[in-house]
Backbone as JSON, one array per atom type, in Angstrom:
{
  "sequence": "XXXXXXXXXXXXXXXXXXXXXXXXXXXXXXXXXXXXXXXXXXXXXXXXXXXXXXXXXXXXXXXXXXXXXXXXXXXXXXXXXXXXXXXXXXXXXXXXXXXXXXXXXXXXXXXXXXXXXXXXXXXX",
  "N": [[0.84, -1.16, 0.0], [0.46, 2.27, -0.86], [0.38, 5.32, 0.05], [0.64, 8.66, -0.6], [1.19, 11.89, 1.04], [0.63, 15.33, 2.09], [2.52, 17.63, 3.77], [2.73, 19.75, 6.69], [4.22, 21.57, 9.37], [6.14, 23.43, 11.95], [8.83, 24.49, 13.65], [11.44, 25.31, 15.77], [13.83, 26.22, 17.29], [16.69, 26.39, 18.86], [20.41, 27.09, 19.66], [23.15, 26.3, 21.36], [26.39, 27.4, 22.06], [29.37, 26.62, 23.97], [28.06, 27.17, 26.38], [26.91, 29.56, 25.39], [23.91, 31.02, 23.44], [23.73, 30.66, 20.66], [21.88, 31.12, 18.11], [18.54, 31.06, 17.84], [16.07, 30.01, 16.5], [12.9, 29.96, 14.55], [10.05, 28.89, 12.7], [8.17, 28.25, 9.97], [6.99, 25.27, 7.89], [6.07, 23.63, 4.59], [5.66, 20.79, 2.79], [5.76, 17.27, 1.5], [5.07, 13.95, 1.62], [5.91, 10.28, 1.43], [4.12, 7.53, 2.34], [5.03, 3.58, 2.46], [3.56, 0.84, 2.65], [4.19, -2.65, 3.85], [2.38, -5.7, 4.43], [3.56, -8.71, 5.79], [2.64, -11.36, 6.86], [0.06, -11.8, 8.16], [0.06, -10.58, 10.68], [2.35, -9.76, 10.96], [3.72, -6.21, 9.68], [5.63, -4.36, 7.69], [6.74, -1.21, 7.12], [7.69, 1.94, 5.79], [8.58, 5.19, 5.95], [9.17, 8.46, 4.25], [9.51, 11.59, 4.31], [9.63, 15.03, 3.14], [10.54, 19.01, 4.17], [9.89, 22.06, 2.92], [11.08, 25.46, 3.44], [8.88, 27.89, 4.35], [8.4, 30.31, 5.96], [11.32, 31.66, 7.93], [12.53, 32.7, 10.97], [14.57, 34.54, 12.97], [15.06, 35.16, 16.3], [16.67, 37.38, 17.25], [16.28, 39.1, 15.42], [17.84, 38.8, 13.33], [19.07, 38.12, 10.04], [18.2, 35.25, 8.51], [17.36, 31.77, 7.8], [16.23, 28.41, 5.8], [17.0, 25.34, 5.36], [15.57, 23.15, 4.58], [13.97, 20.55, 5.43], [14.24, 17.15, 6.48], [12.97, 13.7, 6.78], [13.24, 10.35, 7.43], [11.85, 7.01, 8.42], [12.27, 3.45, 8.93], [10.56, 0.2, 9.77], [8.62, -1.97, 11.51], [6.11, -3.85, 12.55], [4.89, -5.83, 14.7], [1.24, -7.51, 15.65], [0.03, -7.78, 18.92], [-1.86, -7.46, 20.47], [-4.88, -8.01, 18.1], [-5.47, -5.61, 15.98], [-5.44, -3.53, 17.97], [-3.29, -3.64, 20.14], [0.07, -3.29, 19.21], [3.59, -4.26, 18.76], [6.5, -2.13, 18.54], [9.22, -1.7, 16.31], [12.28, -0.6, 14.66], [13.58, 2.42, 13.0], [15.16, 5.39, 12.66], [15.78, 8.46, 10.93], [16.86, 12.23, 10.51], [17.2, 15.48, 9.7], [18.53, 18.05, 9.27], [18.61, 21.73, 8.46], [19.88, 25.22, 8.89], [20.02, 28.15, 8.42], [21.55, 31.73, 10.13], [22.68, 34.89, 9.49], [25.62, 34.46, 8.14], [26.59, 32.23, 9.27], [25.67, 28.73, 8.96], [23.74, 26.32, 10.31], [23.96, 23.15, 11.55], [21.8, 20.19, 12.16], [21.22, 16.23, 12.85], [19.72, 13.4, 13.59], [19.81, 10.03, 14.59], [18.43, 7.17, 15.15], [17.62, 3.88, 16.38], [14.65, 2.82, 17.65], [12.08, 1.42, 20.12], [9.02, 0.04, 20.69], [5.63, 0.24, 22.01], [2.42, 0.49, 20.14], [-0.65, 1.77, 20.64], [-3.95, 1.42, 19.8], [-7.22, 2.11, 17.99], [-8.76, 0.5, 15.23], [-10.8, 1.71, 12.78]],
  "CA": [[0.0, 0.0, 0.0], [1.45, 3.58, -0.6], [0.18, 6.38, 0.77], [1.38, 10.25, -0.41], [0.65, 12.93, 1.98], [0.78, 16.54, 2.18], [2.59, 17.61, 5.49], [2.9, 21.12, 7.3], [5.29, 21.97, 10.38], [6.45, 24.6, 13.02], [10.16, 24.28, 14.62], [11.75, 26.47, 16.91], [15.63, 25.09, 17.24], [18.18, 26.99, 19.87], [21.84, 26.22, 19.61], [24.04, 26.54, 22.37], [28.08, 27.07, 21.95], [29.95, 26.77, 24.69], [26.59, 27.76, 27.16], [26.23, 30.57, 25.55], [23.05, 31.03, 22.93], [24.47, 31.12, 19.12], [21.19, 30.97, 17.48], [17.27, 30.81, 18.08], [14.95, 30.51, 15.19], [11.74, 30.07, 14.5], [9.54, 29.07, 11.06], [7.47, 27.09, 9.3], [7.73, 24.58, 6.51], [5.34, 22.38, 3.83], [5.84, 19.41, 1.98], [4.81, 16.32, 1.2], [5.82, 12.79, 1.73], [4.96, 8.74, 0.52], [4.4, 6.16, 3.09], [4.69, 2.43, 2.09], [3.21, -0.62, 4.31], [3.98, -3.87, 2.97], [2.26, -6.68, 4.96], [4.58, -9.74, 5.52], [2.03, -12.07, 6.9], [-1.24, -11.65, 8.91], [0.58, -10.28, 12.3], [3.69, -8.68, 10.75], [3.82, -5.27, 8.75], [6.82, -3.95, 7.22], [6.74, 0.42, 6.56], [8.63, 2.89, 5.37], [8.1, 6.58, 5.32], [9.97, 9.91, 4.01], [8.78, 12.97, 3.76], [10.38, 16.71, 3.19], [9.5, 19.96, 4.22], [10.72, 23.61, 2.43], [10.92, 26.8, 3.82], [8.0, 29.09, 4.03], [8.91, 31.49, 6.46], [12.1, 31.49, 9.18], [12.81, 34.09, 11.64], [15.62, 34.78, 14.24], [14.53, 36.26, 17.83], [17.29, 39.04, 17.56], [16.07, 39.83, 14.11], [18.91, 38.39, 12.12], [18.4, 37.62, 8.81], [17.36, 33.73, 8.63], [16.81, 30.79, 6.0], [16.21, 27.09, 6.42], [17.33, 24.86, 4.14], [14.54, 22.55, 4.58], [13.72, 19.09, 6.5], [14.4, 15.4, 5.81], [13.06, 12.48, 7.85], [12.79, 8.94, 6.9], [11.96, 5.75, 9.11], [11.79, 2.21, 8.71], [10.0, -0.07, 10.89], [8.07, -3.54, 11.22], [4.86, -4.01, 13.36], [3.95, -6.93, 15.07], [0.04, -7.71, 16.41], [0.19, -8.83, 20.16], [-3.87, -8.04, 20.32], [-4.83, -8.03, 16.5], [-6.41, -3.83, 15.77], [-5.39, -2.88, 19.44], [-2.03, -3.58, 20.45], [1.31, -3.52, 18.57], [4.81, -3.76, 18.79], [7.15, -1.88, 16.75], [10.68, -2.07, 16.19], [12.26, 0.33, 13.53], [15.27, 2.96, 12.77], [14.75, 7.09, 12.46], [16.71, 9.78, 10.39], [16.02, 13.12, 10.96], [18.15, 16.29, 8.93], [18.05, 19.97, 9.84], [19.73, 22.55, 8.64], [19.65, 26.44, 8.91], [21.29, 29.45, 8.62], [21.9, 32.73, 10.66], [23.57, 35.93, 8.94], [26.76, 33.95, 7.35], [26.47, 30.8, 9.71], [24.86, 27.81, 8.92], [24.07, 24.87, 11.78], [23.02, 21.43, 10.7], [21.3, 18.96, 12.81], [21.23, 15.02, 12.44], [19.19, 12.87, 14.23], [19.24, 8.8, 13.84], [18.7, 6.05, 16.57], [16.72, 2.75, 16.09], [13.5, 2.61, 18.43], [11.13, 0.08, 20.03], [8.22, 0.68, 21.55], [4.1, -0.29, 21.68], [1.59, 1.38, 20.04], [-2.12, 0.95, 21.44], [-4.67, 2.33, 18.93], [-8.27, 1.37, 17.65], [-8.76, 0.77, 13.61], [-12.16, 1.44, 12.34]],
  "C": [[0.89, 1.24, 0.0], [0.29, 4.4, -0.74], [0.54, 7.64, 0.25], [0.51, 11.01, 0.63], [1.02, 14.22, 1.9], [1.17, 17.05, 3.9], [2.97, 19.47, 5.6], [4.0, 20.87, 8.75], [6.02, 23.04, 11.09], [7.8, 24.04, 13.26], [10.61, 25.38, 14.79], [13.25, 25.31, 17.28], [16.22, 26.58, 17.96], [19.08, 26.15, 20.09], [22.37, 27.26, 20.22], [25.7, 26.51, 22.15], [28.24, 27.2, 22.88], [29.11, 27.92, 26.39], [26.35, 28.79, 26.95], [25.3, 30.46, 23.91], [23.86, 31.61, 21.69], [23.39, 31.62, 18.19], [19.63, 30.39, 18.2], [16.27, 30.92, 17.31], [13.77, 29.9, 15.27], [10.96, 29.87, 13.02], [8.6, 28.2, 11.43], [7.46, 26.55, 7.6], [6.26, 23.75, 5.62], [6.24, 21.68, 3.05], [4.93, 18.56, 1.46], [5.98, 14.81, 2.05], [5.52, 10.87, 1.17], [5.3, 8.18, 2.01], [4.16, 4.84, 2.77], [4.35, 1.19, 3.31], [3.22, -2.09, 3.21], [3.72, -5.14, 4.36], [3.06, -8.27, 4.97], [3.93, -11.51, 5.69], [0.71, -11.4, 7.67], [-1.12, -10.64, 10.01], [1.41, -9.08, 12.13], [3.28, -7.92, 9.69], [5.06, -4.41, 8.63], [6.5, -2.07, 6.98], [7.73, 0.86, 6.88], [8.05, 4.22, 5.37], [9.34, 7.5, 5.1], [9.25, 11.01, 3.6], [9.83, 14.02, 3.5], [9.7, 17.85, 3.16], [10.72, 21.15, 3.48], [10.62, 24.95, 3.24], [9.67, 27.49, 3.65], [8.33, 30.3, 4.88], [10.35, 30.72, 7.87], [12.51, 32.62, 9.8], [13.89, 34.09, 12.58], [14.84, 35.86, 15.28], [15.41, 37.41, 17.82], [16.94, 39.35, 16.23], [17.1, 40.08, 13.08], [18.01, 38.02, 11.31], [18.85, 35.87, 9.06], [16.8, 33.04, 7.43], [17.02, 29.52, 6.67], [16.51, 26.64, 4.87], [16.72, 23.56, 3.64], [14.9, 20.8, 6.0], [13.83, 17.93, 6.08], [14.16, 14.5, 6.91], [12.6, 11.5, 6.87], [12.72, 7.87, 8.28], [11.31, 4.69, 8.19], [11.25, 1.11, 9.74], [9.11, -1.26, 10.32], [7.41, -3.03, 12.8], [4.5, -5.56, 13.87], [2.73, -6.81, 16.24], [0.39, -8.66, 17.74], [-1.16, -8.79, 20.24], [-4.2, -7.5, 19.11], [-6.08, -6.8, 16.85], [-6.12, -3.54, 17.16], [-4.05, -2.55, 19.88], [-0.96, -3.8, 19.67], [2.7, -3.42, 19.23], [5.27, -3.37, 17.63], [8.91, -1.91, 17.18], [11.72, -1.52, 14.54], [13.82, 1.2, 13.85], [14.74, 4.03, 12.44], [15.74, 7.51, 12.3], [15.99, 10.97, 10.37], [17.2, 14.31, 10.49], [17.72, 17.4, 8.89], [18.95, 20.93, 9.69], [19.15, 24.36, 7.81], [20.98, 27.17, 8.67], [21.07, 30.91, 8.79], [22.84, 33.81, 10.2], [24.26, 34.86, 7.93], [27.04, 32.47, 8.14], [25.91, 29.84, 9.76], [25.21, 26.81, 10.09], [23.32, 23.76, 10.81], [22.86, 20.54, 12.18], [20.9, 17.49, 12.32], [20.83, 14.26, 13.82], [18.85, 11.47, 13.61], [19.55, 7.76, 15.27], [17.22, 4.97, 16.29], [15.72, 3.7, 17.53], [12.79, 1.54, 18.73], [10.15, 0.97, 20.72], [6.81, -0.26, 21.34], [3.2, 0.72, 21.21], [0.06, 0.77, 20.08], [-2.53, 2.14, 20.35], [-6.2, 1.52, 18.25], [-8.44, 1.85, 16.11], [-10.51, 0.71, 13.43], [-12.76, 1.16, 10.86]]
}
């Protein structure tokens, strides 16, 4: 099954050098993204998603000039039914890519670390 989606987003990111405040911005972004679910058997489900978002507006709190250079996340991930439409486990991997820029300094952020977890939810 694939999925596209249309996504929206707010972030607010402060970076710290050396405890003192380098940067504090502020925006918002659209996109889009595809999500795929490939069922493996009855129990187990395999997905994928990525999306990306662009710039629509970014601001700095001291009223620097400000630009984003947009958003990137992807995960992968497998589902198994412990109570079939109720309870799940999941078990999966997250990337996550951020990067701005302040006057003449750009920061980049990177974010990636497997996950487990349960997700409780009712399908109708």
């Amino acid at each position: 099954m694939f999925s596209p989606y249309v996504a929206a987003g707010q972030n607010e990111l402060k970076v710290k050098r050396d405890g003192v405040e380098a940067a504090d911005v502020y925006g918002t972004n659209v996109g889009g993204g595809l999500k795929v679910a490939v069922p493996l058997t009855s129990s187990i489900l395999v997905h994928a998603d990525g999306r990306t978002l662009t710039e629509v507006t970014t601001h700095d709190k001291d009223a620097r000039e400000a630009s984003s250079e947009g958003l990137l996340e992807g995960e992968v991930a497998a589902s198994v039914d412990i109570i079939e439409k109720y309870v799940d486990v999941v078990v999966g991997y997250k990337h996550r890519s951020y990067s701005f820029k302040v006057e003449d300094e750009t920061f980049d952020e990177v974010q990636s670390a497997p996950f487990a977890g349960m997700r409780l939810g009712l399908y109708f």
